[in-house]
N, C-alpha and C positions, 0 to 999 in steps of 0.2 A: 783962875783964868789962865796964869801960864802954865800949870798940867796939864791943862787944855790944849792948848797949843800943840806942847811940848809933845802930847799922844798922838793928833792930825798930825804935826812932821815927818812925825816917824812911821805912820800909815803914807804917808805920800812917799817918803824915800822906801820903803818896801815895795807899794808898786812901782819906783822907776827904775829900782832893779829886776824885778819879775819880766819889766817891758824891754830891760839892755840880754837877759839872758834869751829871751824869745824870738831878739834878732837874728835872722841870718847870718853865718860868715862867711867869708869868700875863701873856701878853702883849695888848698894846691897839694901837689904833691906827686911822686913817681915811683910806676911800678914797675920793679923788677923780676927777675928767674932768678930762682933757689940753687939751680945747677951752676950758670956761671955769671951770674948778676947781671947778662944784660939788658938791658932797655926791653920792654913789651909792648908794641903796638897793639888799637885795637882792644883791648880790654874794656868790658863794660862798668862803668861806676854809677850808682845808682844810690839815690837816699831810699832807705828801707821806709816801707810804708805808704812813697808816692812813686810817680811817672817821672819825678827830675831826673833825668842820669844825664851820660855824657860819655866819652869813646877817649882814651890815650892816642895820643899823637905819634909819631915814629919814634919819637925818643924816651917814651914811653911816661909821660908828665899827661898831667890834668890838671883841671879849672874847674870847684864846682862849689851853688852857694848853697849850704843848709845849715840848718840848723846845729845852735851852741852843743845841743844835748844828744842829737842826731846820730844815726848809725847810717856808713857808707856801706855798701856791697857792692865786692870784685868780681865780677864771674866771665870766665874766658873757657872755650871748649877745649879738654886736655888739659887742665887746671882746677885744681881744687879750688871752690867756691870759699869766700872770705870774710867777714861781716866785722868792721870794726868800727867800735865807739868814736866820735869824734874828740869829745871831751873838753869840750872850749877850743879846739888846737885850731890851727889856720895851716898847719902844713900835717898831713898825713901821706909817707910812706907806709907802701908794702910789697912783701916779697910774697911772690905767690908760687907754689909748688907743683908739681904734677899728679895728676889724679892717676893712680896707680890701678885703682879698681877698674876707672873706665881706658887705662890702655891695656890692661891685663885680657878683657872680657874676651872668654871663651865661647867658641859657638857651634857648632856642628856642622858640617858642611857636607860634601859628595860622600858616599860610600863609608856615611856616620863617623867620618874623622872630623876631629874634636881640633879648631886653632884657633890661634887666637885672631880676636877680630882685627886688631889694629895689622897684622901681617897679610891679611886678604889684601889683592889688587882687584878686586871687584866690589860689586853692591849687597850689601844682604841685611834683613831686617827680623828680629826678632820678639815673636809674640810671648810673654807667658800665657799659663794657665785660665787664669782670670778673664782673657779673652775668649773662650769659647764656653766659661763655664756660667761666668755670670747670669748671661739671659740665655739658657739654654735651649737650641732648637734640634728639631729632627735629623736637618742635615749640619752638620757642626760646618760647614764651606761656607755658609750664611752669614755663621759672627764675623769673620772675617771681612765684611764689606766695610769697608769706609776706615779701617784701623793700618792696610799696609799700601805705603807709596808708591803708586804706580802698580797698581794691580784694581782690576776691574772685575766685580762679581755683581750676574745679574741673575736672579731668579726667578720662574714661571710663573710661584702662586700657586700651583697644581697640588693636592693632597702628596706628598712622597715625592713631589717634584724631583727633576733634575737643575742644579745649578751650575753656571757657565763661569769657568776662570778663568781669564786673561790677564797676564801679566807682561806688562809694556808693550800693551797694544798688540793685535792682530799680524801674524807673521807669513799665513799661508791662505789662499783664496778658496782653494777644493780641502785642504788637508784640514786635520785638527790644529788647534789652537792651545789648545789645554796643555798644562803642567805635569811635570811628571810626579806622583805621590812617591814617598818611601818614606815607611813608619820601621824607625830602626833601623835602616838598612837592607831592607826591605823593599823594594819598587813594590806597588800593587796597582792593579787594573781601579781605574776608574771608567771603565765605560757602563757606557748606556743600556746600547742592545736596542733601540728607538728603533720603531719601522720607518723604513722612507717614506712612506705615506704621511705618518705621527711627522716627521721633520718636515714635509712640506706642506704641514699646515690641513690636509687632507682627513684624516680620522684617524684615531689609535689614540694609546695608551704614553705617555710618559711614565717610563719606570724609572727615572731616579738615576743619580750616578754611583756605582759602587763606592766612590770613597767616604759615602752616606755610614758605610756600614762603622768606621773609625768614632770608636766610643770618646766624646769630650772628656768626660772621667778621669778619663786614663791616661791625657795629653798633660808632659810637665812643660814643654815650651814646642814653638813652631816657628820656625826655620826658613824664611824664603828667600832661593839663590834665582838670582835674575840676570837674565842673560846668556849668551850661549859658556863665556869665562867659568863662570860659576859654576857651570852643570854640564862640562865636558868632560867630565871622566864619567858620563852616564851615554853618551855617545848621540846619535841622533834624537831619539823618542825626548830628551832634555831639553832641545831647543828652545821652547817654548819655557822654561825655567824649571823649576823642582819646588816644590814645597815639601820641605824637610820636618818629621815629623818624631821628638823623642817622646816615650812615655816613662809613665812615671815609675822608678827603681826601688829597692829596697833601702835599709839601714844598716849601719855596722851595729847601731843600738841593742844592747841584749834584749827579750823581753818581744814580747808582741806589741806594736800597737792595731787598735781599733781606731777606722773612721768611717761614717757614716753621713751621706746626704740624702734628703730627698725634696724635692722640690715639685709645685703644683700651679699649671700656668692655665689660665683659659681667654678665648677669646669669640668675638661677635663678626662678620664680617663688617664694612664700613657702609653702611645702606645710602648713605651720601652720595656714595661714589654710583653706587647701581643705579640702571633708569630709570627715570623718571616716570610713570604710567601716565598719558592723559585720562582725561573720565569726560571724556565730552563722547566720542564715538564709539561702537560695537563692531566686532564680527562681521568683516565684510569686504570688499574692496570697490568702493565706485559705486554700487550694485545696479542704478541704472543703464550702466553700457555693456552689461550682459544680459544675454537674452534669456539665463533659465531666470531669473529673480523679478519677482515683480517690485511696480514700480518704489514703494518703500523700503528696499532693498532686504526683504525676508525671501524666503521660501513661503510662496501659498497654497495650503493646502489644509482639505476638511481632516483634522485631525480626530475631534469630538464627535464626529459623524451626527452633527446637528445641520448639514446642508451649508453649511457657511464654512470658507474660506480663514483658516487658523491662520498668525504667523509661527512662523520658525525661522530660528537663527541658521543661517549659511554656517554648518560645525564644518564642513568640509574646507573652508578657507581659515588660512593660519594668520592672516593680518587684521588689524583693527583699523579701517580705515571705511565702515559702513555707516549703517544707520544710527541717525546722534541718538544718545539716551534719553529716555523721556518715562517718567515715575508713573505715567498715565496708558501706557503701553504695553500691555501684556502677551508676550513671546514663551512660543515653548520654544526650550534649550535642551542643550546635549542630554541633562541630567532628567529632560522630563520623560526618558524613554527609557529607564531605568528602574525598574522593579522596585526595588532595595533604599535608591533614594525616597526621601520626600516629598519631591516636587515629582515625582510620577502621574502621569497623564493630566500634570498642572501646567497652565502658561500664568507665568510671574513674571513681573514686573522689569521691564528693561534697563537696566543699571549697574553701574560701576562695580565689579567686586569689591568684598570692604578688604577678603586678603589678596595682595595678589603675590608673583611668584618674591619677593624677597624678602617673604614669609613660609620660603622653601627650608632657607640654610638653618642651621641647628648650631648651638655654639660647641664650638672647639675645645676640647681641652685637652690635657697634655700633662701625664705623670711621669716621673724619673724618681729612680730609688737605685741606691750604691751602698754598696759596702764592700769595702779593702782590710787587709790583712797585712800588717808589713813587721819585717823582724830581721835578726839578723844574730851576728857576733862577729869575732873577729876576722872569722875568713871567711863567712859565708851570708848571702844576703835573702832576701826574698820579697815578691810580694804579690798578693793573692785578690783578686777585686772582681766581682761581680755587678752588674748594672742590668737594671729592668726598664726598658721605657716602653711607654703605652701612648698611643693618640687617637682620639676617637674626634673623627673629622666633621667638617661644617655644611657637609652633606649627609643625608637617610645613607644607613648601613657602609657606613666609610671606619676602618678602624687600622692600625699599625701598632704590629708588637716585636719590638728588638730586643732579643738577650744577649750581651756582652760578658763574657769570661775572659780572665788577663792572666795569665802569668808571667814572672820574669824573676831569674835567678840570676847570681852571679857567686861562683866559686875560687878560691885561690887555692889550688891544689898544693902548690908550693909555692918558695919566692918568687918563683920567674914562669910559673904556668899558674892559665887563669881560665875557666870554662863559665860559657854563658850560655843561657837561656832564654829564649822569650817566645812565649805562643800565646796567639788571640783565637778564639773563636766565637765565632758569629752568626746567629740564627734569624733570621727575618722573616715575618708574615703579613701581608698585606691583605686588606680583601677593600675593594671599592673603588678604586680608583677611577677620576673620572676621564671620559671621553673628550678627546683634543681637534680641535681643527673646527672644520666647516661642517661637516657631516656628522648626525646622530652626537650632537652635542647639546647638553643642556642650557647652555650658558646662549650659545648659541639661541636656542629654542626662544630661551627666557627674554633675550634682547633683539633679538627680530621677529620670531613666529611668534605670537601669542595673542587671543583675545581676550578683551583689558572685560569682557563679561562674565571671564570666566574665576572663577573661585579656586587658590591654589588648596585651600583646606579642605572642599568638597572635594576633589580630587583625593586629596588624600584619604577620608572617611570612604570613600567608594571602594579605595584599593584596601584596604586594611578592612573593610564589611566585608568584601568576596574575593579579594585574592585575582581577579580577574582583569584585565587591562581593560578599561572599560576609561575611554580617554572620550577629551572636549574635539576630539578633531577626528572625529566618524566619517567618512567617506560617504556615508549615507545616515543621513540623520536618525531615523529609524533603529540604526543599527550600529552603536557605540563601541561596539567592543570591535570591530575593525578598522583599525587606523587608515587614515590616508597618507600624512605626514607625521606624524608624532602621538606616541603614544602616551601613556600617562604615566607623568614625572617617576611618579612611585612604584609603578611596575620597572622600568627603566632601574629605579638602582638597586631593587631588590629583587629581578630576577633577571636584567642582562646584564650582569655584574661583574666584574672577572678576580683571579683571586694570583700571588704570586709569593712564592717562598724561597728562601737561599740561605745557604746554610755555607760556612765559609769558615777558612784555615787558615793563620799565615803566623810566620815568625821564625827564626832564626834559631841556628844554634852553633858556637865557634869556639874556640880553645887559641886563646893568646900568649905568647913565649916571648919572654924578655931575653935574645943573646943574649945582650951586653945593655948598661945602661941606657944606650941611646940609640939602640938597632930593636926592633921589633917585628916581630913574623904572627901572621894571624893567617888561619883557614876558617873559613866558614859558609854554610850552608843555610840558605834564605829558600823562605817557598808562599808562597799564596797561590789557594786554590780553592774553588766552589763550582756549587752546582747551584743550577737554578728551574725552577719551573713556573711557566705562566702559563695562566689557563684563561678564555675568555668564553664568554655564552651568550647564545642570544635563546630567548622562552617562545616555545611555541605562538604565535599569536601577534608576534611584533610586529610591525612595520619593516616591510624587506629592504634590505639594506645592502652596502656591500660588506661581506663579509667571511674572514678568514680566505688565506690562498690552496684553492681547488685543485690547479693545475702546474705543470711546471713551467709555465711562461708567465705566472706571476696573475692572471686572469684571474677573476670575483665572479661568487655566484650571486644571485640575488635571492635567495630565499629570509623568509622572516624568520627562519630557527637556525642555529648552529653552533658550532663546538669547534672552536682548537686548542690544540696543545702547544709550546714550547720546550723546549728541554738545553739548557745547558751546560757543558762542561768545560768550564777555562782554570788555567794553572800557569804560570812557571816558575822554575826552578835556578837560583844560581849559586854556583858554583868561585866562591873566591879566594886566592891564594895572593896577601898584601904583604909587603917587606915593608917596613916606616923607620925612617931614621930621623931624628933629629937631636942635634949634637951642637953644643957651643964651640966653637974653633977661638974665640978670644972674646975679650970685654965686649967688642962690639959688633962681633960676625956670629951668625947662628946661620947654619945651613939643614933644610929639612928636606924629607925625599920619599916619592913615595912610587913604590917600583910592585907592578901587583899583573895578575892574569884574571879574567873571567870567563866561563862556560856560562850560558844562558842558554835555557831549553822554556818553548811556552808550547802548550796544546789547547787549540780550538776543535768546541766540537757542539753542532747543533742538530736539533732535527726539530723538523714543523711540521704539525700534520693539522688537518680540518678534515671535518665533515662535507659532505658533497651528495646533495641535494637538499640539507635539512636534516633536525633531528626524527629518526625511529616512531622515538618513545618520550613523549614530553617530558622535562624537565631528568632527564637521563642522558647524562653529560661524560660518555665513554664511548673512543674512539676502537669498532674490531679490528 
């Protein structure tokens, strides 16, 4: 009986040590600087693992309770971060140090000079890699959304879109807004080329913004100087900031390396978001308060030449707002005056299509493939990258193919002379893009013109059987293949389609001389340049529209066929000669300086031609 005992004791005095070490203790304690020991306000203390912390006071002391076994953490910005055991203690000092790394951080700034960031008197935020590569898109301007402060990107959604970047807000009412690019030191055109028409919303093409063509691949960090501070030695076109753009360099490493990505993305559009069809009414508008439609809102007419009065659907109207559907109802439709279909010289059954159009889009997908080459030795570096990307879009015959080629050298001629390298070039091919605005728009078509009778897949099956535009909105029922208003979805993007290609240069080449330790002279010569061509078409047979400019006042013809060209040619060139000094003058004075001249030469150059009256020679798309 007393081993008995004796064994329960010493189980109870076990747990009521278990229960004195699991109490909390009220621990204190003050943190000081490693430089000259004093006091540090502010400092965050924090038990690892939970939410308890608490804040040093001016004199740089704290109050906090946890745990016997517990670890505290110090972390103050400009301070190395601290993690120390408690260890039963009730008083824990500590001295905390400065974080070398993060006041050291080097960053790139105007005209690709490298300082440190702690010496900047402005704002600037830097992205790595990982940002634009992770989830890679078309336009690499995209990943950027939602990752730097105070900067605003909004984009269209359009195949090859253009995206819109502002950074701290909107600065000008008529003028641009946009940032200024330079990859390497490099300024490069990001414009558009948009017709006025496409910008107010009217019809045309969004082509995209040049700075689309900047392979993610190739990007080792991105650089954004905000404000006019930061991006005044770029002169006015800066105001708006700069997105500063380096790529990725070689190694001193002997030896090649290989690296290799590829990546495979697809997507569906979100059918949620698209309209809703109802299925209660047909093809029609009212039809009683017009006088051609009789009173059940068809067209009556002996169609079967049996002496009695056929219906048929109103094709010549583009809303749904007629006669309600009824399974007992048999209407000839667009497709019954069609050879080629099925329902030829048939009246079938009045009713809902089971597709309708948001069983037009096709899913998206999206290949990237890279491969780089990098090496090097002692004096000389390299490196060599190729990128293939393809997107085949979420509309019939939508496709985009970019090749990206990188170079960039770097040599040490001797100790104090250094020559560089670097050139991109950039090949782009589009074909499909779709139509923007209010006019000759699909989207358009799809959410306001369209009748909910009508079958998006018969539609298709008709174009892809004859090749012939033989659409649901016949001017005359009778007579399918001439539109009124809109023609058929699928002749639309496989034969008034447009197509655009650009083929583009740019990148640098300088030779840097060290005078003296801390005096430096660099010349160098930057150029970005392309050509570009757009071409758009409308197929014999279309629905007249406005299109291409005729005249030199800007005037539209209205014919259903036609042809223009674009052609352009943009480039500039600059020219820099920098002196850079920077010199320690004592322990605590460093003076830097930067003393330099620029030549800047840019040429514009377009021509636009159209057709005028319509094509010749059908589907013969050249201008004499």
């Amino acid at each position: 009986m007393k081993r008995i005992l004796l064994v329960c004791l010493t189980a109870v005095l076990i747990h009521a040590s278990n229960v004195l070490l699991a109490q909390d203790l009220a621990v204190t304690g003050k943190v000081t600087s490693s430089e000259d020991g004093s006091a540090l306000p502010g400092v965050n203390v924090v038990v690892k693992g939970t939410t308890s912390g608490t804040v040093t006071d001016a004199s740089g002391s704290y109050s906090i309770s946890a745990p016997a076994t517990g670890t505290l953490v110090f972390t103050f910005i400009g301070l190395t971060s601290q993690e120390v055991p408690i260890n039963s203690r009730t008083t824990v000092d500590v001295i905390m140090e400065q974080d070398v790394q993060q006041l050291s951080e080097v960053v790139v700034t105007a005209l690709n000079i490298p300082r440190e960031k702690a010496s900047l008197g402005y704002s600037t935020q830097t992205l790595d890699n990982a940002a634009v590569t992770t989830a890679k898109q078309q336009n690499f301007v995209n990943s950027l959304s939602g990752k730097v402060a105070g900067v605003q990107i909004r984009t269209t959604g359009n195949f090859g879109g253009s995206s819109n970047i502002v950074i701290r807000g909107n600065k000008s009412i008529s003028g641009t807004n946009q940032p200024l690019f330079v990859v390497d030191g490099v300024p490069i055109s990001n414009r558009t080329g948009n017709s006025t028409f496409q910008s107010a919303g009217r019809y045309g093409y969004d082509y995209g913004n040049a700075a689309s063509d900047i392979n993610p691949d190739d990007i080792e960090s991105i650089n954004v100087l905000k404000g006019a501070a930061a991006s005044a030695l770029y002169g006015s076109r800066a105001a708006n900031g700069v997105v500063m753009i380096t790529t990725k360099k070689g190694t001193k490493k002997k030896g090649i390396g290989i690296s290799i990505s590829t990546g495979v993305t697809g997507g569906q559009i979100n059918k949620e978001t698209f309209v809703e069809y109802q299925d209660k009414y047909g093809a029609g508008y009212a039809a009683p308060s017009f006088g051609y439609y009789g009173p059940q809102g068809f067209f009556e007419d002996d169609i079967d030449g049996d002496g009695v009065d056929d219906l048929v659907a109103p094709t010549l109207e583009d809303g749904s707002y007629g006669a309600a559907f009824d399974p007992n109802l048999n209407v000839y439709q667009w497709d019954s005056f069609v050879e080629e279909s099925p329902n030829f010289g048939k009246a079938y059954p009045w009713l809902a299509a089971k597709n309708t159009p948001v069983d037009f889009f096709e899913t998206q997908m999206e290949y990237s493939n890279s491969i780089a080459l990098t090496g090097g030795n002692d004096v000389n570096t390299f490196r060599l990258g190729y990128t293939n990307y393809q997107m085949q879009g979420y509309l019939p015959n939508q496709e985009l193919t970019r090749h990206n080629f990188n170079f960039s050298g770097t040599s040490q001629i001797n100790s104090k002379l250094k020559a560089i390298l670097q050139l991109n070039y950039v090949n782009n091919h589009t074909l499909g893009r779709n139509s923007t605005g209010y006019g000759d728009n699909l989207m358009g078509n799809f959410r306001q013109w369209w009748q909910t009778n009508v079958d998006i897949k018969a539609q298709e099956d008709m174009y892809k059987q004859t090749g012939r535009n033989i659409t649901w909105n016949g001017g005359d029922y009778t007579d399918p293949e001439t539109p009124i208003f809109w023609d058929n979805p699928y002749w639309t993007r496989y034969k008034n389609y447009q197509t655009d290609e650009r083929g583009r240069v740019f990148g640098n080449i300088a030779l840097s001389y060290d005078m003296t330790k801390w005096l430096n002279v660099m010349g160098r010569i930057t150029v970005d340049t392309y050509s570009e061509l757009r071409e758009e078409r409308r197929a014999v047979g279309s629905v007249p529209t406005e299109f291409g400019v005729t005249k030199g006042d800007g005037s539209k013809n209205d014919e259903g066929s036609g042809y223009q060209k674009e052609e352009l040619m943009v480039s500039e060139f600059n020219y820099d000669l920098i002196l850079t000094a920077n010199k320690q003058l004592s322990t605590n004075l460093n003076l830097t300086g930067i003393l330099g001249t620029n030549i800047r030469r840019n040429n514009f150059d377009r021509t636009l031609a159209s057709t005028n009256g319509g094509l010749v020679v059908p589907d013969l798309y050249s201008l004499n």
